[in-house]
Every structure is written in structure tokens, then in C-alpha cells.
C-alpha beads as a LAMMPS data file, in Angstrom:
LAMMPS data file: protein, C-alpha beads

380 atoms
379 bonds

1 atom types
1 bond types

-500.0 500.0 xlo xhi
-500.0 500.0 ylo yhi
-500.0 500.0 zlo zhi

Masses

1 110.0

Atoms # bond

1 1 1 -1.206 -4.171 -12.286
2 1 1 0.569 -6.104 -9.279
3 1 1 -3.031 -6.707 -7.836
4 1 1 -3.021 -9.427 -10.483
5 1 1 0.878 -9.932 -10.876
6 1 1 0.389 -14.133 -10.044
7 1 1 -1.501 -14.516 -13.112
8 1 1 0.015 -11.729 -15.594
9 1 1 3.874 -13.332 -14.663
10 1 1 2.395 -16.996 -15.616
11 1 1 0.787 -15.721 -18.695
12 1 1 4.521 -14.043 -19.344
13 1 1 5.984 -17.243 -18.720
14 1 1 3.660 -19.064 -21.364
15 1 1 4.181 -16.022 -23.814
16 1 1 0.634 -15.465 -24.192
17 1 1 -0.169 -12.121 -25.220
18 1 1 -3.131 -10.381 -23.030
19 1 1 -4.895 -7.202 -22.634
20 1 1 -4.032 -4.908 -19.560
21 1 1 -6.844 -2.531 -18.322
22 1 1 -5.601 -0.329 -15.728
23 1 1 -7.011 2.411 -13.561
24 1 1 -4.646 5.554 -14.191
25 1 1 -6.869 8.425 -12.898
26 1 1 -9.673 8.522 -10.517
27 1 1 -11.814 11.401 -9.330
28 1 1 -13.961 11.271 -6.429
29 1 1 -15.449 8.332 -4.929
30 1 1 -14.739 4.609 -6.211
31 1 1 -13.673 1.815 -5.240
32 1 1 -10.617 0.879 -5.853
33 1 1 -7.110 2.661 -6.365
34 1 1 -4.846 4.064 -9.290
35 1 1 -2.874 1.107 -10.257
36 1 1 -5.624 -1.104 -10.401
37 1 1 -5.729 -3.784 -13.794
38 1 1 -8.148 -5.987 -15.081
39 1 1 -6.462 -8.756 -17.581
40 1 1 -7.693 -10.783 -20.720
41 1 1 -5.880 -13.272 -22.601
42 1 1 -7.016 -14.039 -26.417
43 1 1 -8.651 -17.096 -24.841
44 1 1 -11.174 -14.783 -22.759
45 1 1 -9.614 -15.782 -19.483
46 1 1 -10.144 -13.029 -17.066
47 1 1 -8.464 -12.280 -14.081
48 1 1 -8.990 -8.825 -11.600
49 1 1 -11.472 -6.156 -10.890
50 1 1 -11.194 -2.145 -11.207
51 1 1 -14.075 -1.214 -9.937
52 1 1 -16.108 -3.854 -8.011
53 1 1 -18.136 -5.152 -10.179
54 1 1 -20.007 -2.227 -12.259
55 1 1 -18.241 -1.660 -14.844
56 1 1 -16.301 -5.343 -15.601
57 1 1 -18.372 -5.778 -18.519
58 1 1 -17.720 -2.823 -20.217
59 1 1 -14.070 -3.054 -19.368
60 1 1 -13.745 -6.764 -20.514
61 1 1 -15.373 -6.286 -23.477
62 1 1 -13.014 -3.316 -24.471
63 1 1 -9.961 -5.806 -23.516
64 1 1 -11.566 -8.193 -26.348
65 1 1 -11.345 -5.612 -28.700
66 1 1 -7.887 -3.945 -28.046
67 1 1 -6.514 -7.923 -28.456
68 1 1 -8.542 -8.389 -31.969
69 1 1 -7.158 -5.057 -33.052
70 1 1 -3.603 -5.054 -32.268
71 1 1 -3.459 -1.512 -32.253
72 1 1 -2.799 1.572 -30.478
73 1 1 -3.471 1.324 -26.618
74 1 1 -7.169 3.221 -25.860
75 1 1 -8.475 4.847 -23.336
76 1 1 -11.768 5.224 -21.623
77 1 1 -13.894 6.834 -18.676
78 1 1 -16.357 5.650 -16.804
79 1 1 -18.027 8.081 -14.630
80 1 1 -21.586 7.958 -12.578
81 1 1 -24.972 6.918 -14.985
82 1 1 -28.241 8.610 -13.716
83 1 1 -29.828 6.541 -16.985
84 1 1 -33.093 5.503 -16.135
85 1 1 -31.756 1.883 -17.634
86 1 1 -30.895 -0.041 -14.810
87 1 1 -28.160 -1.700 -16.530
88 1 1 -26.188 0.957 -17.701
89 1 1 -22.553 1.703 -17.242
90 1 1 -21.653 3.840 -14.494
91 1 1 -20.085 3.340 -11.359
92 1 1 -22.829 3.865 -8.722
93 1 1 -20.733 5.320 -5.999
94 1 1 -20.730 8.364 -8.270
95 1 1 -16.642 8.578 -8.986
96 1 1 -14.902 8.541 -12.315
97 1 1 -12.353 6.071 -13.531
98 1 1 -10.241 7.142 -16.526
99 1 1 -9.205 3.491 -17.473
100 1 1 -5.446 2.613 -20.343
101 1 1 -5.861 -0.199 -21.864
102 1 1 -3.303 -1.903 -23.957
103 1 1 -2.378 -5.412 -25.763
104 1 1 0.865 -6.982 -24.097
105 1 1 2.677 -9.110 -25.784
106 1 1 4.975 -11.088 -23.135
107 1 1 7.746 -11.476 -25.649
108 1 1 8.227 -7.853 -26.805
109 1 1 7.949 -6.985 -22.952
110 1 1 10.760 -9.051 -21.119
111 1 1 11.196 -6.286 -18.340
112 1 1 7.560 -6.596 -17.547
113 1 1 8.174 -10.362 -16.845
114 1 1 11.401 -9.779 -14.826
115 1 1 9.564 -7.155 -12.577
116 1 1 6.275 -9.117 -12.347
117 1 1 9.077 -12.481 -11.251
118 1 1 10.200 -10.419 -8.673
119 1 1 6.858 -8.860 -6.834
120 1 1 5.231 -12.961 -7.048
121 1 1 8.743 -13.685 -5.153
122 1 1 8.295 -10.881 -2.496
123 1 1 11.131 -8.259 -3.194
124 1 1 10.424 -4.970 -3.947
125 1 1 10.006 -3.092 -7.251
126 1 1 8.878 -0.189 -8.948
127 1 1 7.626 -0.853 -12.398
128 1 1 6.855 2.424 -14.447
129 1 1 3.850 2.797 -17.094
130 1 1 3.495 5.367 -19.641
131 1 1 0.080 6.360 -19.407
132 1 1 -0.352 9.551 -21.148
133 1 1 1.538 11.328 -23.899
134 1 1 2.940 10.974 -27.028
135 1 1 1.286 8.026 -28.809
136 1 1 4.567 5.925 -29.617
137 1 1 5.407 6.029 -25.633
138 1 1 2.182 4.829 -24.226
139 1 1 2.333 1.372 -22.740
140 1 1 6.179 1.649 -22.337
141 1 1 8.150 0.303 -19.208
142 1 1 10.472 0.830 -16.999
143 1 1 11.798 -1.200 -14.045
144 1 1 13.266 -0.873 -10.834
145 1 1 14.271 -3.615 -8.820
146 1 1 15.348 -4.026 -4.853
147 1 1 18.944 -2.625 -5.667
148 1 1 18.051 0.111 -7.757
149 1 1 19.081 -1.004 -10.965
150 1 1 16.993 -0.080 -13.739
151 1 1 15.461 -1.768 -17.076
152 1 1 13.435 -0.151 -19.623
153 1 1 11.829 -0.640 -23.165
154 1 1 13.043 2.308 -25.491
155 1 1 12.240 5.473 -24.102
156 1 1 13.699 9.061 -24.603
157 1 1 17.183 9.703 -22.628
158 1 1 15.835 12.832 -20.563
159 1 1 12.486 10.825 -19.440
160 1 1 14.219 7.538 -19.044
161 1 1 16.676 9.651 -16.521
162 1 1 14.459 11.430 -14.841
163 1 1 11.835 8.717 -14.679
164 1 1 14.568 6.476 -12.796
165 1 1 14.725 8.561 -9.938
166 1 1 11.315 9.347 -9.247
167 1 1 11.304 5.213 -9.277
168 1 1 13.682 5.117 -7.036
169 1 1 12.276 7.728 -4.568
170 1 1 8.302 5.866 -4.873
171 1 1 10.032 2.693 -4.154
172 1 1 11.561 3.851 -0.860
173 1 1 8.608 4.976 0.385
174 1 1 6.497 2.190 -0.567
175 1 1 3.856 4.071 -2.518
176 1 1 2.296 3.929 -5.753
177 1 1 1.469 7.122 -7.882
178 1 1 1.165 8.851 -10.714
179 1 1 3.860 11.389 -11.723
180 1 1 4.993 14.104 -14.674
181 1 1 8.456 13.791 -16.436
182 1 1 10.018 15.256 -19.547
183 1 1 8.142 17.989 -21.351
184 1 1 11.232 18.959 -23.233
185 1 1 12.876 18.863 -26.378
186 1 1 13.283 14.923 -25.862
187 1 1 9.398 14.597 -25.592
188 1 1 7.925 17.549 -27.520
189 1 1 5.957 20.348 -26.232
190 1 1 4.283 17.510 -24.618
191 1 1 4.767 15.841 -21.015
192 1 1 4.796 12.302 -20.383
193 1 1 2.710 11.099 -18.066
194 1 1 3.740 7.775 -15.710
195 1 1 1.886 5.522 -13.273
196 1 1 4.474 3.919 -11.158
197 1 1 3.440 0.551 -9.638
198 1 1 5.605 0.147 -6.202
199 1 1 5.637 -3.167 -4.188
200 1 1 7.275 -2.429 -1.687
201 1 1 8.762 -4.357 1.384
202 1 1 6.021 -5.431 4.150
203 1 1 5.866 -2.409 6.738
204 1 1 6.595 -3.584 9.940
205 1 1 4.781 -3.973 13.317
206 1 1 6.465 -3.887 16.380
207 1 1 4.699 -5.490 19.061
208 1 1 6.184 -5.058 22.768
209 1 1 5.218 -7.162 25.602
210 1 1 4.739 -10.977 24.824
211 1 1 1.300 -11.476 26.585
212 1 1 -2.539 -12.556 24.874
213 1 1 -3.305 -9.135 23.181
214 1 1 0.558 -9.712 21.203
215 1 1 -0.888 -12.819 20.008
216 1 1 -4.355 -11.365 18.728
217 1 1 -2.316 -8.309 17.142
218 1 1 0.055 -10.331 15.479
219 1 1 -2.304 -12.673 13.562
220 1 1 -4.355 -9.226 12.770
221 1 1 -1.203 -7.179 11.877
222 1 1 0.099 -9.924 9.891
223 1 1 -3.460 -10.571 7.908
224 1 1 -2.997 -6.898 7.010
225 1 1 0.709 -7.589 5.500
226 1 1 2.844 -6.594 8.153
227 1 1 5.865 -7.949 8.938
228 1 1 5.076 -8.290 12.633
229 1 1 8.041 -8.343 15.304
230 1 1 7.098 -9.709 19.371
231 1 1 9.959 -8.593 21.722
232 1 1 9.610 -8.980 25.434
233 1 1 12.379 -9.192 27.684
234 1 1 11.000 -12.259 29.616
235 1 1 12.000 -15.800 28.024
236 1 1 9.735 -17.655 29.363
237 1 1 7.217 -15.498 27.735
238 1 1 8.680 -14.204 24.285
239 1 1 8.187 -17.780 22.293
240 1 1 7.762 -18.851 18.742
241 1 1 4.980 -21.215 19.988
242 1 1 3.207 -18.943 22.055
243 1 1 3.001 -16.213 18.808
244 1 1 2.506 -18.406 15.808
245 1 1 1.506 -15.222 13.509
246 1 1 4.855 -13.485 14.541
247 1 1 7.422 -13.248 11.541
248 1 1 9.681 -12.985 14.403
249 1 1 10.006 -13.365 18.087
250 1 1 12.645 -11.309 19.689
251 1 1 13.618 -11.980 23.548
252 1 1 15.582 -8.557 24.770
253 1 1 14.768 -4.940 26.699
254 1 1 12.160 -3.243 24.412
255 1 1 14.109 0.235 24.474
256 1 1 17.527 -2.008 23.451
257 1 1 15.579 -3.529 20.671
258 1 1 14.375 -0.614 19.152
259 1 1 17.498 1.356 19.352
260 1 1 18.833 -1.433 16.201
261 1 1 15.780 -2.116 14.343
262 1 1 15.382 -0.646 11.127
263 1 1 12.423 1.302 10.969
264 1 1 10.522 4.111 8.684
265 1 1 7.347 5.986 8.163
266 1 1 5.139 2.521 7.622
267 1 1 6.535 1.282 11.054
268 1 1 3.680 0.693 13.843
269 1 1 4.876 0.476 16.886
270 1 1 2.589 -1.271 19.350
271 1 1 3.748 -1.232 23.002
272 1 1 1.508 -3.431 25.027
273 1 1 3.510 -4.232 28.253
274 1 1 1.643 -0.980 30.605
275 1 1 4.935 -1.314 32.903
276 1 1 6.647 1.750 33.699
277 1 1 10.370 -0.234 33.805
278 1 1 9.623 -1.530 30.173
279 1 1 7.517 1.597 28.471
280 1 1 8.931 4.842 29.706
281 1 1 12.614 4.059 28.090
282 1 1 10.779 2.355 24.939
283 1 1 8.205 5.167 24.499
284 1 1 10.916 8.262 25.110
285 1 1 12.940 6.491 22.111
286 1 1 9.924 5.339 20.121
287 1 1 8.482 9.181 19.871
288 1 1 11.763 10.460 18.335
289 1 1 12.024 8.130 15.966
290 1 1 9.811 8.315 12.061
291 1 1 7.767 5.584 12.556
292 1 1 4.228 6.108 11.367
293 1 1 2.686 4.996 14.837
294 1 1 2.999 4.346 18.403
295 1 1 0.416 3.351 20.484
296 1 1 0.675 1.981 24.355
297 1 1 -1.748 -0.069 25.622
298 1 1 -3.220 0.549 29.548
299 1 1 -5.998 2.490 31.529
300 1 1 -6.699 6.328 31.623
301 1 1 -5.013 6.353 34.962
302 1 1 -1.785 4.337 33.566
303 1 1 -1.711 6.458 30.626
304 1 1 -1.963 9.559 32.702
305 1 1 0.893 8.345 34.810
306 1 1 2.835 7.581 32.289
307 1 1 2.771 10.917 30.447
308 1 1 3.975 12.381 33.806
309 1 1 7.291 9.956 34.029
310 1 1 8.006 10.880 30.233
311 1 1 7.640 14.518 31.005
312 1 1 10.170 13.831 33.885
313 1 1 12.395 12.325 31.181
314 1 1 12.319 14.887 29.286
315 1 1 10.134 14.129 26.223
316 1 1 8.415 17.207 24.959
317 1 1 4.839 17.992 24.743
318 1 1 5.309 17.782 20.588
319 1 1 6.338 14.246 20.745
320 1 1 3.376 13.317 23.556
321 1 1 1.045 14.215 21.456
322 1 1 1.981 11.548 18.839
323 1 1 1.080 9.099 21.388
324 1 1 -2.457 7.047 20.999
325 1 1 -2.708 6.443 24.254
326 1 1 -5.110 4.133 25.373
327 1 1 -4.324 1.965 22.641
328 1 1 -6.992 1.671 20.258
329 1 1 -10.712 2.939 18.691
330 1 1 -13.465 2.443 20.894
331 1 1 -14.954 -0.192 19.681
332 1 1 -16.356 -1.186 23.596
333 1 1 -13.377 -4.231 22.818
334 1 1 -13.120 -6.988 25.465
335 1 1 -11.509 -9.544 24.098
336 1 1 -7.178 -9.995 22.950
337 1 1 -9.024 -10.130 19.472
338 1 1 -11.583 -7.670 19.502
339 1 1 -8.685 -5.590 21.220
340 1 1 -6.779 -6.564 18.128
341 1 1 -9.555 -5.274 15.716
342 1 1 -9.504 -1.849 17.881
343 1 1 -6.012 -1.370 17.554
344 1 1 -5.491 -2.774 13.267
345 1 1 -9.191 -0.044 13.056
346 1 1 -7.012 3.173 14.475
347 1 1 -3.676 2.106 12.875
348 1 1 -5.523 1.724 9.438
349 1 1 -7.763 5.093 10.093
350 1 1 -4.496 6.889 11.297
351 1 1 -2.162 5.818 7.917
352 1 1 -5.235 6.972 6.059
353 1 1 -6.038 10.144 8.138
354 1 1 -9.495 8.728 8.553
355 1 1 -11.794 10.159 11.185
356 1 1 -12.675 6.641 13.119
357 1 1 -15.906 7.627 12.741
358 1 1 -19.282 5.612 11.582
359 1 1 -19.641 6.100 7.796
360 1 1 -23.139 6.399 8.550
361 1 1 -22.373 9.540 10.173
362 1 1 -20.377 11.367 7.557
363 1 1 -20.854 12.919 4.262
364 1 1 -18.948 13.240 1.331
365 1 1 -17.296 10.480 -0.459
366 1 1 -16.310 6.978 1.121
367 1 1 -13.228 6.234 -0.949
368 1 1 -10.631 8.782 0.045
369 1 1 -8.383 10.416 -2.249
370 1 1 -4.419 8.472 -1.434
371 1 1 -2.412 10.092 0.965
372 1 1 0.466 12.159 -0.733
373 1 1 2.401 12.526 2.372
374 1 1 3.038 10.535 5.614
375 1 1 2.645 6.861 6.838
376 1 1 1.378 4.524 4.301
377 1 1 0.259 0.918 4.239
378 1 1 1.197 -1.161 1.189
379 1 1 -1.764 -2.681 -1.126
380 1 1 -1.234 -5.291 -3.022

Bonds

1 1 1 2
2 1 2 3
3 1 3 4
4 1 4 5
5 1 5 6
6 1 6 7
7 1 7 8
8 1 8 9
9 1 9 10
10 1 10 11
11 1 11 12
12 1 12 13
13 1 13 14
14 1 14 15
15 1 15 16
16 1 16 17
17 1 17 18
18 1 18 19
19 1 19 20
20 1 20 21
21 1 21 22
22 1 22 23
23 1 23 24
24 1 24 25
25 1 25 26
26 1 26 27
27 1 27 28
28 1 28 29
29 1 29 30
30 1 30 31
31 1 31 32
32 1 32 33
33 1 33 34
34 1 34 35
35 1 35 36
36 1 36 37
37 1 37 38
38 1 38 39
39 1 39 40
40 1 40 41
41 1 41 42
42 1 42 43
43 1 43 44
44 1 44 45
45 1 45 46
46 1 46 47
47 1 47 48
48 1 48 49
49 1 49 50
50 1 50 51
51 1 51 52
52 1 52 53
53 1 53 54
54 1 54 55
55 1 55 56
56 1 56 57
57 1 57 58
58 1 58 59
59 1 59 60
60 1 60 61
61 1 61 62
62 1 62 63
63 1 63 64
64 1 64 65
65 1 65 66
66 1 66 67
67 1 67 68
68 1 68 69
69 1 69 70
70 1 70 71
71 1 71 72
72 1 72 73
73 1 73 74
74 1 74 75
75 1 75 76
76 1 76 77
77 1 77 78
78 1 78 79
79 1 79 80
80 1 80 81
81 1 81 82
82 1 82 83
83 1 83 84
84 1 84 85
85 1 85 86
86 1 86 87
87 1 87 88
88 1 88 89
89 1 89 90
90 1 90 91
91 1 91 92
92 1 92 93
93 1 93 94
94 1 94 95
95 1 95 96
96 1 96 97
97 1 97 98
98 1 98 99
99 1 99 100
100 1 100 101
101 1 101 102
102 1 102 103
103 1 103 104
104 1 104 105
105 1 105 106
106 1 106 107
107 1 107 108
108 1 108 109
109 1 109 110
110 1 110 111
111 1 111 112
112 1 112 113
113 1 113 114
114 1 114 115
115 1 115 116
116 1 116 117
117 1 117 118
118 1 118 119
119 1 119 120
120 1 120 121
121 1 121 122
122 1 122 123
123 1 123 124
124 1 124 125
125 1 125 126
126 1 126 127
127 1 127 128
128 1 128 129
129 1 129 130
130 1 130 131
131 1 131 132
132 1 132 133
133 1 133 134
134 1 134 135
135 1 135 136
136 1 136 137
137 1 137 138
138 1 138 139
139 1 139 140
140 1 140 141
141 1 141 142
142 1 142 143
143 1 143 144
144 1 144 145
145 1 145 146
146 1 146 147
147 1 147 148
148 1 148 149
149 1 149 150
150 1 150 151
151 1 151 152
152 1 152 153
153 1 153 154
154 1 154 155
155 1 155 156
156 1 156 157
157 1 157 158
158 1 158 159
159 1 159 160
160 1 160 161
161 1 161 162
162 1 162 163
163 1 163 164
164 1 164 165
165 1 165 166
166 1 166 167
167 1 167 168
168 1 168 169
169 1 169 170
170 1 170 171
171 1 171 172
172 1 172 173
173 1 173 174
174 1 174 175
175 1 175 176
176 1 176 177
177 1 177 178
178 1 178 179
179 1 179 180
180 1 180 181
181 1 181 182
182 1 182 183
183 1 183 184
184 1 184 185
185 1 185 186
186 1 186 187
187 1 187 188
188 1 188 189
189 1 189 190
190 1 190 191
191 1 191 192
192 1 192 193
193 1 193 194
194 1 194 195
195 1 195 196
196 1 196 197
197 1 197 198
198 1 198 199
199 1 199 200
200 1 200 201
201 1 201 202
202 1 202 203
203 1 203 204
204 1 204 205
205 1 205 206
206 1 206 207
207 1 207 208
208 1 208 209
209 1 209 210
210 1 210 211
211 1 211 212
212 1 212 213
213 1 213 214
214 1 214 215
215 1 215 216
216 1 216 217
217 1 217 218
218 1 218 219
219 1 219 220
220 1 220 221
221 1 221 222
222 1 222 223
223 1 223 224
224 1 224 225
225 1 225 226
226 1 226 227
227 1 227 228
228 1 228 229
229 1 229 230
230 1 230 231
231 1 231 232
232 1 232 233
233 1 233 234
234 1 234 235
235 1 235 236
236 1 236 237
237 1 237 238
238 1 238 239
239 1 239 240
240 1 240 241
241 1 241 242
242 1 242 243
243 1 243 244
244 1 244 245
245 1 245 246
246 1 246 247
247 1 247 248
248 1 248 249
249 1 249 250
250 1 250 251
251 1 251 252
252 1 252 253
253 1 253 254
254 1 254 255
255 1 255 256
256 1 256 257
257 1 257 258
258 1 258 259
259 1 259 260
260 1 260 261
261 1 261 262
262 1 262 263
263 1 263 264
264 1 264 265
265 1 265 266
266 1 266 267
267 1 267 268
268 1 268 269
269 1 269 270
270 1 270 271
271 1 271 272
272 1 272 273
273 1 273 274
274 1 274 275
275 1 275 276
276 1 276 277
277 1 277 278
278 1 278 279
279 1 279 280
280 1 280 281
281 1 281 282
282 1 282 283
283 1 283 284
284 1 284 285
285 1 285 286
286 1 286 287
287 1 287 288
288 1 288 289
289 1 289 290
290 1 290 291
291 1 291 292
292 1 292 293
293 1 293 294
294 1 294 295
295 1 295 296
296 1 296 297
297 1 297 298
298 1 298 299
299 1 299 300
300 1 300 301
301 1 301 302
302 1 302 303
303 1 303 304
304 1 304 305
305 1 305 306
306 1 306 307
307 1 307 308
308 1 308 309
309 1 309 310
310 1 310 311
311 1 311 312
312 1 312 313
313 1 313 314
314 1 314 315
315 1 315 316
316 1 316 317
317 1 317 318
318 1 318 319
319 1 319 320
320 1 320 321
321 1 321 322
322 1 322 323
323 1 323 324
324 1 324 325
325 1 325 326
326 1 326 327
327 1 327 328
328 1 328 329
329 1 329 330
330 1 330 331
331 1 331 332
332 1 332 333
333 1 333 334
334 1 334 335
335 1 335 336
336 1 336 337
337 1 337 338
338 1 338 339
339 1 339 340
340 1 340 341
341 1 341 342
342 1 342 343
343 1 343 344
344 1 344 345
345 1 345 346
346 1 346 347
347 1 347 348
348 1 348 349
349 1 349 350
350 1 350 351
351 1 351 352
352 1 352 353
353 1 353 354
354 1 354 355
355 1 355 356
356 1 356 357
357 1 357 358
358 1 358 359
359 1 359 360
360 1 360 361
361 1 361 362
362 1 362 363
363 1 363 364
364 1 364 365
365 1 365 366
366 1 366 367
367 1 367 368
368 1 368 369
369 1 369 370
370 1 370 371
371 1 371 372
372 1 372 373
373 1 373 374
374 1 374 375
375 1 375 376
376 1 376 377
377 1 377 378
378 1 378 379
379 1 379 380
């Protein structure tokens, strides 16, 4: 749904009603994630894609008839078609995509608007679906916003509560999922079951060392929605002008920096200075810290040197081995922004627990299954 939140908050603006497909299950490969929505207002305007273009058609189509009928929210799945028709519905990358779609009307719905006002603004919020379960729930919303505060359509007391805090807890770790709740005498023998759209806050990337490969990473790190950070201790260096891409330029000692900057399990930290006064305090801190990343940028020889001063500091062997250390895939990079593409490839691979690898040297399916646990990037 917030892939096409721009569009859905004007149509709630002009109280146009619309229909809302959204992906709420997937099963092996396709392309693109739970949470996904195509949308259709009653003037045929479409806006989004759920699965790349192969089954659109079929989808929109649906949307046309959910909005003529008024009825009951319907679901469908679309799975692989070995028809011999080459125009027949299936997704081709041989995955299934158990599709909700439902009719919104924007005036029935005013917590929908208030959520979708505040992802097109930037803040984070966590805006709850019923997906499954009893028929007079499905479609039904809850909210979250940045503070925690909460704002539903009528649902039952015990899944209302209990739907708040799992919410709460998707929201502060930035990820979007699909989740359980109820199953008890407030719900029936039945459980309810929720998608929970999160847009989170911009995960940060901290970039140490104001010199050309900052400036590549930056405008790459941002382009991938980070909120990127340059901090170098040198002011003649560490300048708005010189990082343009930079959400923030920050002139003070690396290690100092770190020690205040909020941080979490999204956080990539980039240190790109290869200077023993500058990385061996940054990197001993960095390593005990729950960032998703840290990576340090120099030569086999510099990195092997510098594993032997943080030994002599006293960083353990567990916390060396969350290094990436020389910076980057090998991608044969030469250039600050081909160096930039290396590092972005092994941050993204790493969040993802990809293997790096070619994908024409695997097997299995392309489209990994979301990561339940760990570092994650946001999508949007």
C-alpha cells in the first residue's frame, strides 16, 4: 500500500472511493514483496504494480469489479501457468501471489488518510490491514503514528490491544510483515490475520573520512534512502559543498562522533579514512555497537594491520569477524563510483543475507523470502 501512498492520500483528499489490490501472501519466487497494492479509482485510473507486469490485467480487471459491486472484499491467487496459451495468467517466475482486494471509500476510512498524510510527509507509521478472518473484519485499519499513538476503525478490544503492540514493535524495527492476533472469544474460534505496512525512518549511513569515495557513497547511499552522515575530523575537508548528497556533514573525531549518534540494526557504518589514528578507536567502538554493518575501506596489508592494533586493543575475535574488511564486493572497482557500487552491492547483499554471487551461477529462486531477523533496509 505505501508503494503507492502519493496517489491513494490525493485520491483520500478528493474523497474518491478506489479499489486496493494488495499482495498479502507470497510463496516462492516473485517479484515483488508482501505489502505490495495496485489501485483503481471508479474512473479506471490506475496507479502501481504487484507483480511486474504479468498479472496487471487480471488484477485491474478484478479492481473494476470489486468497485461495481460494492461488496465484500475478495481474494485471489495467482500462481505459475504452464498453459500452452501464451497469454495466460501466471506469473512466469513460477511464485504465487495470494492477492485482498477491497473497495475504499476515503470517507468511511479517515485513519487511512491520516496515516497515508503522514508516510507522503516522511514520518514514520505503521498502518495495520486485516487480511484474513472473520468476514466483517477484513479491510479494517489500524494506525500507528511516530509517537505511538494509535487510531483504528471498529475492531474487537482483545485484537485492537494486541494488534497495537505488535504495531508498535514492526514500527521500531522498520519492517513490514504479516502477523496473527486474537483467536479468542473476542474473534471466534477464528484468528485474525494482519498485514502491517511500516514506513519507517530512513536507516542511516555513516560515512567516515571526507575524501572522493565519501562523495560517490553518499550520492549511492542516499539513492538507496539512506540518511547518509560524512564526519571527518579535518575542516578543510568535511564540507557541505564538497558532499552535496550528504544529509549531513559532521566535522569532529570519528570515534567522538559515534559515541552520540543514534544508531540501530539498519545503521551502515562505512569507515573510509584507512588511518590507524582515525579507525582503530572508531572501529573498536563501531563493532560493539548494533549497527547492521561496518565496513573499512584499505588494502589486504592495511586491513591485516589493522586487525593486529584492534587485537592489541582488546577487541575480540567475535566482534572482528563482523568486519568487511576490504570494503566492498569484488566487482574489479576502480573508480570513487564504481567503488561506491561495490560497497551499496555488499551492504544490500549483507541486509539481505545474499551470497554476492552471479545469479547466473545459482539455483533456486531469485526473489528471496524477507528476512525475519537482523538488519533491514526500508522499501518504499
Amino acid at each position: 500500500m505505501l508503494n503507492i501512498a502519493g496517489t491513494l492520500h490525493r485520491w483520500c483528499r478528493e474523497a474518491r472511493p478506489f479499489a486496493l489490490a494488495t499482495v498479502v501472501e507470497v510463496t516462492g519466487s516473485a517479484p515483488l514483496p508482501v505489502g505490495t497494492s495496485v489501485a483503481v479509482d471508479e474512473d479506471g485510473n490506475a496507479v502501481g504494480s504487484i507483480s511486474g507486469g504479468c498479472v496487471e490485467g487480471a488484477v485491474y480487471e478484478l479492481c473494476r469489479q470489486v468497485l461495481r459491486d460494492v461488496g465484500a472484499p475478495r481474494r485471489a491467487r495467482f500462481g505459475y501457468s504452464d498453459d500452452d496459451d501464451a497469454f495466460a495468467v501466471g506469473l512466469t517466475c513460477g511464485g504465487e501471489l495470494d492477492v485482498l482486494v477491497q473497495r475504499i471509500d476515503p470517507t468511511a476510512r479517515p485513519y487511512l488518510a491520516a496515516a497515508l498524510s503522514d508516510v507522503v510527509d516522511g514520518r514514520p507509521a505503521a498502518v495495520a490491514q486485516v487480511v484474513d478472518g472473520p468476514e466483517e473484519l477484513l479491510g479494517r485499519v489500524l494506525y500507528v503514528d511516530a509517537n505511538g499513538d494509535t487510531r483504528y476503525d471498529t475492531l474487537p478490544g482483545t485484537v485492537r490491544r494486541e494488534l497495537s503492540a505488535r504495531a508498535r514493535a514492526l514500527l521500531g524495527s522498520g519492517r513490514t510483515a504479516r502477523v496473527e492476533v486474537g483467536g479468542d472469544a473476542a474473534t471466534g474460534p477464528e484468528c485474525v490475520s494482519v498485514l502491517i505496512h511500516v514506513n519507517a525512518s530512513r536507516p542511516r549511513m555513516l560515512i567516515f573520512g571526507a575524501v572522493d569515495f565519501a562523495a560517490a557513497l553518499s550520492q549511492a547511499g542516499r539513492f538507496l534512502g539512506y540518511r547518509v552522515t560524512v564526519c571527518d575530523a579535518r575542516p578543510v575537508f568535511a564540507t557541505d559543498a564538497r558532499f552535496p548528497h550528504a544529509d549531513e556533514v559532521v566535522v569532529d573525531w570519528p570515534h567522538r562522533y559515534l559515541e552520540r549518534a543514534a544508531v540501530d540494526a539498519r545503521t551502515a557504518v562505512c569507515v573510509l579514512t584507512h588511518d590507524a589514528k582515525f579507525d582503530v578507536p572508531l572501529l573498536r567502538l563501531a563493532l560493539e555497537l548494533p549497527v547492521g554493518y561496518v565496513g573499512a575501506m584499505g588494502s589486504r596489508r592495511t586491513h591485516e594491520e589493522r586487525l593486529r592494533l584492534l587485537r592489541e586493543a582488546g577487541v575480540s575475535g567475535e566482534r572482528l569477524g563482523r568486519l568487511r574488511s576490504p570494503i566492498g564486493l569484488d566487482l574489479g572497482a576502480r573508480t570513487p563510483e564504481e567503488t561506491a557500487v561495490s560497497i551499496t552491492a555488499e551492504i544490500v547483499a549483507h541486509a539481505n543475507r545474499g551470497t554476492g554471487l552471479p545469479l547466473s551461477r545459482g539455483t533456486g529462486p531469485i526473489h528471496r523470502p524477507p528476512v525475519r531477523e537482523g538488519p533491514v533496509l526500508v522499501s518504499r
